[in-house]
Structures are given as C-alpha cells and as structure tokens.
C-alpha positions, 0 to 999 in steps of 0.5 A: 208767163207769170206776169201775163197771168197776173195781169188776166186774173187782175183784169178779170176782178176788175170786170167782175167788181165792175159788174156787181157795181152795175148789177147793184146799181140797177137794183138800187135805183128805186125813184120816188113816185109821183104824188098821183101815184101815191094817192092811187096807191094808196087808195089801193092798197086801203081797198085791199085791206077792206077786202082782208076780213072776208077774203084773206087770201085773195087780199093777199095776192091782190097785195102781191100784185100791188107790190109788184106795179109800185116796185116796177113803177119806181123802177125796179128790176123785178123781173130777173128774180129779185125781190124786196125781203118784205116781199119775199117773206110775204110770199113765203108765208102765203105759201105756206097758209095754203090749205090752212084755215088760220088767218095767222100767217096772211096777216103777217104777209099783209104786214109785210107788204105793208113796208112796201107800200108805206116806203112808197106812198109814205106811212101818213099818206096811207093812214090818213086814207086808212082813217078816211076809210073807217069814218066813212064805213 
C-alpha cells in the first residue's frame, strides 16, 4: 500500500506542475500588435492625456479601458483576474484618489498605464504623436 501511495502523490505533482505550466503559458503569451493597431493606440492614448489637465479622473478610467482593449488585443487572459502590476497599481491609486482633490495619485495611475501602452505601441511611437500633438496645439 506504500508504494501505491507514493505513486498517486507523484502523479498528482505531475498534474498540478503541468497545470500551473499551462495556466502561466496563457498569461504569457502576449503577441505583438499590428502597426495599425499601434498607431490607433497610440492616438488614443495622446488624447487621453490631452484630456488629463481638465478632467483627471475621467482620463484615468478612459486609461483604464484603453489598457484593457491593447491587453486583450495582444491576447491576454484578463478576464480570470489577472492583471499587469502596472495595471493593478494604477487601479489602486485611483482608488484611492477618490473624493480627493489632489490631482497627485491620478498622475502616478497615468504613469502606470503609461508602461502598458509604451510596451505596446513602443515608447517612440507614442512620443513622436505626444510631440506631433503639442506643435499642433
């Protein structure tokens, strides 16, 4: 009886190192966006930050909701409660800004998403818009 134990408990460490290998493959396959998408993104996210001076608290959820398209986009498995750590510090400080005048905590979400986008479109793409932006303003 010993062994037949011995040999259930090592199966069921196979199955539960094959499963978190699975589970993290999922998380990890994010792919590359498309060059449309990127510019799209891009644009996007320049007009979000246009917004943040007059309305930083809606700049930030329209942030939020922008991380969410690019990351389901390039294929993340968001939907079973994982999320990006940028994402999820961004969340918590607009949470915790609420009610708050002090514009402080909204710019650090801002930043926070801010990773999320440049690791997405790539960081030049989206300052050759941010400065494309401000000679046209």
């Amino acid at each position: 009886m010993g062994t037949t134990v011995l040999v259930i408990l090592v199966a069921a460490v196979v199955v539960i190192v094959i499963a978190f290998r699975v589970i993290a493959g999922r998380r990890g396959r994010i792919r590359s966006l498309s060059p449309e998408s990127k510019a799209r993104y891009a644009q996007s996210w320049s007009a979000i930050q246009s917004r943040f001076l007059a309305s930083p608290a809606a700049a930030v959820q329209e942030a939020d909701q922008l991380a969410v398209a690019i990351l389901r986009e390039r294929g993340a498995k968001i939907n079973d409660g994982w999320r990006p750590a940028e994402m999820q510090r961004a969340q918590e400080l607009a949470r915790t800004s609420q009610g708050d005048p002090a514009t402080e905590d909204l710019r650090k979400a801002m930043l926070q998403y801010e990773i999320i986008v440049d690791d997405a479109v790539g960081e030049s793409m989206r300052k050759s818009l941010d400065a494309q932006r401000r000679v046209a303003t």
